[in-house]
C-alpha positions in Angstrom: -34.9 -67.7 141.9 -36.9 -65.4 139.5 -39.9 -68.2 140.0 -39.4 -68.0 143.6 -40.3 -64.4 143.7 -43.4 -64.9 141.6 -44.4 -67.9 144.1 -44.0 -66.0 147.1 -45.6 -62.4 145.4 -48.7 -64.6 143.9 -49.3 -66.6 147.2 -49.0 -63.2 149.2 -51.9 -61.8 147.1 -54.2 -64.1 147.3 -53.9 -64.7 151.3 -54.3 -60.4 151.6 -57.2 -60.1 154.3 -59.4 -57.6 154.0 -62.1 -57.6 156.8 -64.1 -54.5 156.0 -66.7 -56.3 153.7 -69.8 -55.7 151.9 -71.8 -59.4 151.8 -75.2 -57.8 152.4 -75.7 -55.4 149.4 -78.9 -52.8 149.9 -80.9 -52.4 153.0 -80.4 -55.3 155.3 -80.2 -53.0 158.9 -79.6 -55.0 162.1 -78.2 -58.2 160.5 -78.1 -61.0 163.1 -76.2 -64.4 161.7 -76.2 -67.7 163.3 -74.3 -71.1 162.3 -76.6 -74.1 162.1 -74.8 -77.6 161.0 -72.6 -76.4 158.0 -74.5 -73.5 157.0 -74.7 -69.3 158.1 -78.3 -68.5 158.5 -79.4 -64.5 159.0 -81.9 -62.2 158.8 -82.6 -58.3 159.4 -84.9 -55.6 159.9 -88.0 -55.3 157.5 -89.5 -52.4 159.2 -92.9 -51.4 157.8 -92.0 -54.1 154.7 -94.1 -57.7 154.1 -93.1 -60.3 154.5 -90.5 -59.7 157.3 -87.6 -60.7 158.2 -85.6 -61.8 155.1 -84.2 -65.9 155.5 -80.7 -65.5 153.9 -78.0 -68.5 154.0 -74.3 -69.1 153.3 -71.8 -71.7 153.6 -68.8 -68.6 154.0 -70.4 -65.8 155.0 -69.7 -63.9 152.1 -72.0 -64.9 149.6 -75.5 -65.2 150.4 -78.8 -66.1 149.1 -82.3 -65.7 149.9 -84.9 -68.4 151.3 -88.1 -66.5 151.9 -89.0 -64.8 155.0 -89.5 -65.7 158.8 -93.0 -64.0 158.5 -95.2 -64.3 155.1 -98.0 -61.6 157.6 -97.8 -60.0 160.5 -98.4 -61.8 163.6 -101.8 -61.4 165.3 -100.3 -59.2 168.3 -98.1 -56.8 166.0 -98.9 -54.3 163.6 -96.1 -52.6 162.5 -91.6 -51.7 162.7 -90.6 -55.5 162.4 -86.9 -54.6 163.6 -83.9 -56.6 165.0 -84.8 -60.1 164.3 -82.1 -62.0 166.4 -81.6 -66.0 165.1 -80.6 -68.2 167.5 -80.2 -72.0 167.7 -80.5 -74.4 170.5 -81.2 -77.9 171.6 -82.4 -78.6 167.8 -84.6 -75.7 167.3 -84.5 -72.5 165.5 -85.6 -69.1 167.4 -86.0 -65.4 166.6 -86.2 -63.1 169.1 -87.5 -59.6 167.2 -89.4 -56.6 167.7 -92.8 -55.1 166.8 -94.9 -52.5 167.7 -97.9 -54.4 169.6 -101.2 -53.0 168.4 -102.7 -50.4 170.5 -99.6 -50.2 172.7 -95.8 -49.8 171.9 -92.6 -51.5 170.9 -92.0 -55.4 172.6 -89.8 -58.3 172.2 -91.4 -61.1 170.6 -90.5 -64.7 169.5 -90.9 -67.2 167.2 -89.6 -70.7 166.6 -89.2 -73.2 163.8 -87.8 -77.0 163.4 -85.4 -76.2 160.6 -83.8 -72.1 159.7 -86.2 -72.2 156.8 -89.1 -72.4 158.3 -92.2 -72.3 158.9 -91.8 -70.1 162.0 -94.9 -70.1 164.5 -95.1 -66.9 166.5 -95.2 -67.6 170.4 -96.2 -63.6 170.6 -94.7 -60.8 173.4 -92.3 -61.5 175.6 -91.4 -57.9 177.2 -93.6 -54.6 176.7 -92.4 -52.0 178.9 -94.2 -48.6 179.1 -91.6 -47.0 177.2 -91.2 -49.7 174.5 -88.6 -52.8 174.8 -86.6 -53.3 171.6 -83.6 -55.6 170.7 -83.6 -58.7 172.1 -80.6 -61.0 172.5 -80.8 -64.8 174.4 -78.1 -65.7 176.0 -76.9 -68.6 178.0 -74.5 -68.2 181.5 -72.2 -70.6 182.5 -74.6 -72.7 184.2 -76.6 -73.3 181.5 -79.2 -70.8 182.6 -81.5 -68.8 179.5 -81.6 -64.9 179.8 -83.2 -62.5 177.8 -81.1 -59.1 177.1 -82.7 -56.0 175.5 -83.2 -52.5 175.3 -85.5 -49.9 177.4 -86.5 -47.8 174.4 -86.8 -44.7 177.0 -84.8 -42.3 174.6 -88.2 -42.0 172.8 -89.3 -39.9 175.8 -86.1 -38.2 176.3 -84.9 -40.5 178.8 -81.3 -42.9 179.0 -81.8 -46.3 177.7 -81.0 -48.7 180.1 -79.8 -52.7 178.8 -81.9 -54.6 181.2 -81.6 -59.0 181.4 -84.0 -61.3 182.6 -83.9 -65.0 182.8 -86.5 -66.5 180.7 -88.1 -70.0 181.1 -87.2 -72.8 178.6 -90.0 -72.8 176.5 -89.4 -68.9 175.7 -93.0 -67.9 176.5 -92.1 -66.0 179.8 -89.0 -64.0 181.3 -88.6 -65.3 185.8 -88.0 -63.0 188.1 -86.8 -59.2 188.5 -84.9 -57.6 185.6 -81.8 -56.6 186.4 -79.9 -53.5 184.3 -77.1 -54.4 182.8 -75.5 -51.0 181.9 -77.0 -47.6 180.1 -75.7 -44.6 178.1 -73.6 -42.9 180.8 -70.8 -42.3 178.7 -70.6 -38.6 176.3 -69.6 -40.6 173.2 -73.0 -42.5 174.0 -75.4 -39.3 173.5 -79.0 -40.4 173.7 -78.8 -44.0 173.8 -77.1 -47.4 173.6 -78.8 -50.8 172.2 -78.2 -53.5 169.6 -76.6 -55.9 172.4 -75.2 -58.8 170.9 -73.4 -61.1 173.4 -70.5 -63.5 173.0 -68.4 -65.4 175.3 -64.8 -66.1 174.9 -62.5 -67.2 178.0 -63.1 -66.0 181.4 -65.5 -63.2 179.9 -68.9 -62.4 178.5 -68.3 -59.5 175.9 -71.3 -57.1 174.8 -70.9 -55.1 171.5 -73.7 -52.4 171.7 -73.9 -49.4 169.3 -74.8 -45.9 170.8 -76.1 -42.3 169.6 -78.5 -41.4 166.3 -78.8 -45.0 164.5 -80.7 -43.4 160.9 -81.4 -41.5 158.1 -79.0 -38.4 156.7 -78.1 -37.3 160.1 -77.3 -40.7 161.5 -74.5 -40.7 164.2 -74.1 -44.1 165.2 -71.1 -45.8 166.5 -70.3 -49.3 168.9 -68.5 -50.2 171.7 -67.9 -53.2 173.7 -68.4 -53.7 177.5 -67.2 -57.0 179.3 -68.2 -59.1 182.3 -67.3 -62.5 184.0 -71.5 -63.3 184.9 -74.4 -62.3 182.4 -75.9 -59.8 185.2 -72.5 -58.3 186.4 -70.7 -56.0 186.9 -70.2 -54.8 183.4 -67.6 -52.8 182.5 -67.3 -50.6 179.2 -64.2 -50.4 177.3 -61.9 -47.4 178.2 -61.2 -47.0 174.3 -64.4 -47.1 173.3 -66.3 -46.5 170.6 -64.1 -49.0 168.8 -65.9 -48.9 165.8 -66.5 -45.4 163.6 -67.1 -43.5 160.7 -64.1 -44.6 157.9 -63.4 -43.5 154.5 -66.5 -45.1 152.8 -68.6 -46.3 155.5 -70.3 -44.1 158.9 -72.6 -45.2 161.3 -71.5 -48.2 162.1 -73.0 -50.7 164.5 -76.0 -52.9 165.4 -74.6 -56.7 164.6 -73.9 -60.2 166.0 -70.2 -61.6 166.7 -69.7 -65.0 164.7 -66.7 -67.5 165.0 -65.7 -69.1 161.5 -62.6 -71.2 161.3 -61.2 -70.0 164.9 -61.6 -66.4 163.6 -64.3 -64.4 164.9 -65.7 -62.0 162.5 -69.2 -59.1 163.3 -72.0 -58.9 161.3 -73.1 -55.7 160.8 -75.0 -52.6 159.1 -73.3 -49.1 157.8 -74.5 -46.9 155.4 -72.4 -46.3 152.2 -70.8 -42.5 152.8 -71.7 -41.4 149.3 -75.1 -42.9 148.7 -76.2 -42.8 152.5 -80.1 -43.2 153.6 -81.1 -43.5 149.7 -79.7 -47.2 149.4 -80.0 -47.7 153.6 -78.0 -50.0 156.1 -75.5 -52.5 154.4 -74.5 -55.7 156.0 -70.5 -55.5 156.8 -68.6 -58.3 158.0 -65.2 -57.5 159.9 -62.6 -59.6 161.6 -62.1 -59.0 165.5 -59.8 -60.4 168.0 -59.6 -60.8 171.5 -56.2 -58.6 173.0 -53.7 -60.3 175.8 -55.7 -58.1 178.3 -59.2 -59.2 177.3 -60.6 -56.6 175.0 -62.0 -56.7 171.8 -60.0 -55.3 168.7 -60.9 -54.9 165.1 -58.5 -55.9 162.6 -58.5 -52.4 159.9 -57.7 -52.7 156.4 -57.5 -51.1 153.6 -60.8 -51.9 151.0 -60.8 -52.6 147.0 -63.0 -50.4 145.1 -65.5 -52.5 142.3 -67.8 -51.1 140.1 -70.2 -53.3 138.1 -73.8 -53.3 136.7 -76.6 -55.8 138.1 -79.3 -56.3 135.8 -82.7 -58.1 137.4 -85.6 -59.1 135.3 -88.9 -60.5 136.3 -91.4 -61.9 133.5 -93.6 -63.1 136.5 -93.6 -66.9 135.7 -95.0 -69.0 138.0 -98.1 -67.9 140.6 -96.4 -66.2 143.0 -94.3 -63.3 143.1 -90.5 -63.7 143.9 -89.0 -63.2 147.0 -87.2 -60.0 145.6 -90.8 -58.4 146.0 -92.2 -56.5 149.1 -95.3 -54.4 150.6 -96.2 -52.3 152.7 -97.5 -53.7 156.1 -100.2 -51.2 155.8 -101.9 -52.6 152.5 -103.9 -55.6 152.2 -102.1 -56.2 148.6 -103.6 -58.5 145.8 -102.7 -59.7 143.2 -102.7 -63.2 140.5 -100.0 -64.3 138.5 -100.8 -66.7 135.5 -99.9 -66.8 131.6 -96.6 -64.2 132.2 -98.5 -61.8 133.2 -98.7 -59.7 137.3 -102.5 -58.6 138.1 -102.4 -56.1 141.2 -104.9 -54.7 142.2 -105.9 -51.3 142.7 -106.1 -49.3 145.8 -108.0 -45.5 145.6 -105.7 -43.4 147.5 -102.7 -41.3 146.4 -100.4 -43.9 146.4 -102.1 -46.8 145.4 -101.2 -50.3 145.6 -97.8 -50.7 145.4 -95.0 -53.6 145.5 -91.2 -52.5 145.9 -87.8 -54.2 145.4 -84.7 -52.9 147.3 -82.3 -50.8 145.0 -78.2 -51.1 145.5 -77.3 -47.4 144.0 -78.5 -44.3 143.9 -78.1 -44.4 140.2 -80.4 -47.0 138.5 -83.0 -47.4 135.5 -86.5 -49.5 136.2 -88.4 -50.6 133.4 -92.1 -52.1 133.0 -93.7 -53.2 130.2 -98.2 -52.6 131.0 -100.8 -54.3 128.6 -103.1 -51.1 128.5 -105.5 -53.2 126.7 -106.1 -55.3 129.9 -105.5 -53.0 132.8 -108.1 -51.3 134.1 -106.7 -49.2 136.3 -103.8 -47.1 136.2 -100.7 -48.6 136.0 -97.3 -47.6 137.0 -93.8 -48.0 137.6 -92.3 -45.8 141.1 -89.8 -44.5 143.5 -91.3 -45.3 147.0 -90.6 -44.5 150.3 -93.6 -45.2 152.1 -97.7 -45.3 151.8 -97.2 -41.3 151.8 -94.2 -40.5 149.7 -93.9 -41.8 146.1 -92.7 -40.4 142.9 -94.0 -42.4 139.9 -95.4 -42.6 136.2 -98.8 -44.1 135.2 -100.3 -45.2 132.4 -103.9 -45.2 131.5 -105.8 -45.8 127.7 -103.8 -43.5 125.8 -102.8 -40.8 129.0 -99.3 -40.5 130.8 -99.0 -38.8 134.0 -96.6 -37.7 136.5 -97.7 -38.2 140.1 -95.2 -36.8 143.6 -96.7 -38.1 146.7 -95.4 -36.5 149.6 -96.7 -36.4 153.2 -99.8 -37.7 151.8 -100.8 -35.3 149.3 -100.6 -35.6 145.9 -99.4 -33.6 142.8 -100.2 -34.1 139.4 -96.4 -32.7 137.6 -97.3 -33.8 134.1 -99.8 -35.0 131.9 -99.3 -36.2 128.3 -101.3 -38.1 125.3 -99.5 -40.5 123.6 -100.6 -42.6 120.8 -103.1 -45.5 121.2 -101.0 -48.9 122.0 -102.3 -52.5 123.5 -99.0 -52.1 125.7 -96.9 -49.0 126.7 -93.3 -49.5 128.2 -92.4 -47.0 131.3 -89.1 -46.0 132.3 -87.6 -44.2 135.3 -84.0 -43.2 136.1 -82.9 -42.4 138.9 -79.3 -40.6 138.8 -77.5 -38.4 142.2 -79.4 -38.6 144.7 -82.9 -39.5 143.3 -83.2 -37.0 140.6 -85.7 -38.7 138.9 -86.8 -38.6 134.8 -89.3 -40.4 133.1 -89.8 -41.9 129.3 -92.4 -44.4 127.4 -92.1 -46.7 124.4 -94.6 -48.3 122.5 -91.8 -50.7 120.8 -89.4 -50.9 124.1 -86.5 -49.9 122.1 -86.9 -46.2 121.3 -87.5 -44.1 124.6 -89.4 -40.5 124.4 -88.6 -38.3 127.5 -91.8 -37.4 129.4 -90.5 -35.0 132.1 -87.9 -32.3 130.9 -86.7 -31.3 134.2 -85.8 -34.1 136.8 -88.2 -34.4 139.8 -85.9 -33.8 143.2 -87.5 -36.8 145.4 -85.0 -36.6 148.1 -88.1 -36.0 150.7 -88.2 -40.0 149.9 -86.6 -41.9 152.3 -88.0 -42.4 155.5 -85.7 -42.2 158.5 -85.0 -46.3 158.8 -85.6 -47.5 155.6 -84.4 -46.7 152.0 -86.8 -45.8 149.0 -87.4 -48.9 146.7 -87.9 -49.2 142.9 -91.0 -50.8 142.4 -95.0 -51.3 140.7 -98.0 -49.4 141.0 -102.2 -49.9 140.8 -104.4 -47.0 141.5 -107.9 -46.9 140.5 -111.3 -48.2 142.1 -110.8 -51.2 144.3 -112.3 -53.3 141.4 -109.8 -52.2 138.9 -106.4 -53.3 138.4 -102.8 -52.8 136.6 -101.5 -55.6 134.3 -97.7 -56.2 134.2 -95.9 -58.1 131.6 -92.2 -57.6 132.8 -90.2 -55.4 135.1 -86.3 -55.0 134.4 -84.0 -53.0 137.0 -80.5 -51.9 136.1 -78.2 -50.7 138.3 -74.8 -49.5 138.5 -73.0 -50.7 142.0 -69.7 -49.9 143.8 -68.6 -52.6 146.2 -65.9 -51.7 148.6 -63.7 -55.0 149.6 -61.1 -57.0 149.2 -63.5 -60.0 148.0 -61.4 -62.7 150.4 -61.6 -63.7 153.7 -58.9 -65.9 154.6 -60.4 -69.6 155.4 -63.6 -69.2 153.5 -64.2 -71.8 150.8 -63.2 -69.4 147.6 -60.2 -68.1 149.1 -59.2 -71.3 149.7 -59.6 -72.6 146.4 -57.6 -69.2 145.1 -55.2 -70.2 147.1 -54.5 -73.6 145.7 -54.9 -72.2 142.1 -52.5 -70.2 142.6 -50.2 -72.8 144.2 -50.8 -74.8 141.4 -50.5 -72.2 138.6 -47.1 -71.1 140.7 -45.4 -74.9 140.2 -47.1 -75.1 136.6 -44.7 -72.2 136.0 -42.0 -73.0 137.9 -41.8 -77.2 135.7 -42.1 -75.3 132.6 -39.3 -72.8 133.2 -37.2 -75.7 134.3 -37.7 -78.0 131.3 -36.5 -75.2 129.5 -34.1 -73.8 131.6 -32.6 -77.6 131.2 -33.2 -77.9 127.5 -31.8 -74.0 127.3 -28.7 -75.5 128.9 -28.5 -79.1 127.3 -28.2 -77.1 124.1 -25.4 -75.1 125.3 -23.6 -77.8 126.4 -23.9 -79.7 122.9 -22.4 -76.4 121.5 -19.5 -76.5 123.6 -19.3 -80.3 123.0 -19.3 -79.7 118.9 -16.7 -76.9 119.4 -14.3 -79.0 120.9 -14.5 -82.1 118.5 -14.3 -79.5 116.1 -10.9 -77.9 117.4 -9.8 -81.6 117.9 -10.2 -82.6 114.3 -8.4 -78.8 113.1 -5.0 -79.9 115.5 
């Protein structure tokens, strides 16, 4: 019995669901997911970041790696905010509908398509460009096999409601046919200034549309979903009465902006939420949360209680190779260079306050970055940051034997620091960041001994700009013939994940399952050889006893 219970108590463990996950650690706003042959494809907003669009992939939807980027530059038409990429798949080709901000006019819908998820994508250009800006498309099919286009008017940016407007769109995704027809708009109070993020999946009788409403970023974000339901793509729609039916919880708020994926027979929604305590400063997570459809044809998420896991993630780069990993970043306003050869990163320098700069995403608010420059070859100065954007930066450079402490903010700069240190071919720099991007700087010349550089912390919470998080990264400023020289970068970083780490069906809970099957019967066989041995004993006892009484009489 006893062997039972542990069955039964190990077994009920494993199988605990818990549907409130974290599988997209740092900023990865707007995720959009799509299942191609055995393997989860997705990708999500890069905003003013190059290359866009990260490629991820998974075979369970919780653990997922990188393969480069839908866009290595900017496509010819676009300039900048490379938001909502939507990855699609049909008739054996790979598309992604995303937005951009089309030079010298606003926000459109564009596409691209590829023969395989990882590329390479070739940009077919603008689909929609309304006056107002069009944002978030989504393609959908009806039940006649007939393509539409859904998006967003972006009309809250002049104070206006936000209609969700659909458009069928000819087969070779170059033009939308015919009138536009709205869909729904913000009418509701919980809605405030806006819905959008339309994602669109189709389960029985019904078409269901999870949209997220009100203030999507930053500190003051507000953002929630709800879900609206029809029986044909252009109506009439109808918003759930319970709505919003996702919100704020204990450790994640504003909630929303995703795509509904079936794994299994369950149907799970990947989406973004910022972490409560760290908020804007590590941005818009990816989440991933089991739904199911109710008896009367609404959607419900399942609500569980979350695991809290802390654990340090330690990156290094020593630049092998000739080209920088896909970790790295830029801004979309810099024409960076650089050369990688012999171990060592040449970028080169840009003469403005900010300087040339490349930027990994950071998973905490509390993390320490570490560089090691050869001052003997750089030229320019060189430095290791905190950056939000081409105007706001907080950072350390070295240059000869000089150390300084440079704040960008809104454009300007400040000089908080200067110091002399002694003559070295190579200087490490350190920065740690602690609550809330308090930030304090050291040097080494022998990378084990650190020397403070900036008694009191420099308060860089201006950083973050309202979509995107600040990022850890490298810094050349100097003459546009100068450069920095980089030996190695090392980021530590101390990170709380809040799940249960098992989705019931996918391949490792699975295998946790049978484990502990396995371990379960190990146990129970080798309490019963005892248990029988235990009791063979006994019994020769007893038998002893009585051929001992037997010989006394």
């Amino acid at each position: 019995m006893k062997f039972l219970i542990v069955f039964f108590l190990l077994v009920g463990i494993t199988c605990r669901s818990f549907t409130q996950q974290l599988v997209l650690p740092g900023t990865n706003p707007d995720p959009s997911v799509v299942k191609i042959g055995d393997t989860y494809w997705a990708s999500a907003t890069s905003s003013n970041w190059m290359p866009a669009f990260p490629l991820l992939y998974s075979d369970d939807l919780i653990t997922w790696k990188q393969k480069g980027y839908i866009f290595n530059k900017a496509p010819d038409w676009a300039d900048y905010y490379f938001w909502a990429p939507e990855m699609t798949y049909d008739k054996g080709r790979v598309y992604v509908y995303y937005t951009a901000h089309k030079k010298n006019g606003n926000l459109c819908v564009g596409v691209a398509s590829a023969d395989k998820p990882e590329g390479p994508y070739r940009d077919h250009g603008p689909l929609v460009c309304e006056e107002l800006g069009s944002i978030d498309g989504f393609p959908i099919r009806d039940k006649n096999g007939k393509l539409f286009l859904v998006w967003k008017e972006d009309a809250n940016s002049a104070g206006e409601p936000t209609p969700i407007w659909a458009s069928e769109m000819n087969e070779e995704r170059t033009a939308l046919i015919g009138q536009k027809k709205e869909l729904f708009r913000n009418d509701a109070g919980w809605e405030k200034s806006l819905v959008e993020g339309v994602s669109i999946i189709q389960h029985n009788d019904y078409y269901y549309a999870f949209y997220a409403a009100a203030g999507c970023c930053g500190t003051g974000c507000s953002y929630v979903s709800g879900v609206a339901r029809a029986k044909n793509i252009l109506g009439p729609w109808e918003k759930y009465p319970k709505n919003p039916i996702l919100v704020d919880t204990q450790n994640w708020i504003c909630k929303g902006h995703g795509t509904p994926i079936e794994k299994d027979g369950k149907f799970y929604f990947l989406y973004h939420a910022y972490d409560r305590k760290t908020s804007a400063f590590t941005g818009r997570q990816g989440l991933l949360q089991e739904f199911t459809f109710t008896k009367d044809n609404w959607i419900q998420f399942v609500n569980t209680k979350n695991d809290t896991l802390t654990r340090e993630k330690i990156l290094i780069d020593e630049f092998k190779g000739n080209k920088l990993n896909d970790i790295w970043q830029w801004s979309v306003f810099q024409d960076v260079k650089y050369q990688m050869k012999d171990g060592v990163l040449r970028l080169s320098a840009l003469h403005s306050p900010s300087g040339s700069f490349i930027g990994q995403k950071i998973l905490s608010d509390n993390y320490t970055a570490t560089t090691l420059v050869r001052t003997n070859e750089s030229t320019g100065s060189a430095g290791i940051g905190a950056i939000g954007d081409v105007a706001d930066m907080v950072s350390v450079f070295v240059r000869n034997n000089q150390i300084e402490i440079s704040k960008v903010r809104d454009g300007f700069e400040s000089i908080l620091g200067i110091y002399e240190i002694p003559h070295s071919d190579s200087v490490f720099l350190q920065m740690w960041v602690r609550d809330l991007y308090r930030i304090s700087f050291l040097y080494s010349l022998n990378g084990k001994e650190f020397k403070p550089l900036n008694e009191t912390p420099v308060k860089a919470t201006f950083l973050p700009p309202w979509d995107n998080p600040p990022r850890a990264g490298l810094v050349s400023k100097g003459n546009l013939d100068e450069q920095a020289v980089f030996e190695r970068f090392e980021l530590r970083q101390t990170i709380t994940m809040y799940s249960g780490k098992i989705i019931l069906g996918s391949r490792k809970s699975i295998i946790l399952i049978i484990s502990a099957i396995a371990l379960v019967i190990a146990l129970f066989f080798i309490g019963l050889f005892f248990y029988k041995k235990k009791k063979r004993k006994k019994m020769l006892v007893k038998q002893a006893d009585e051929a001992e009484l037997e010989l006394t009489n």
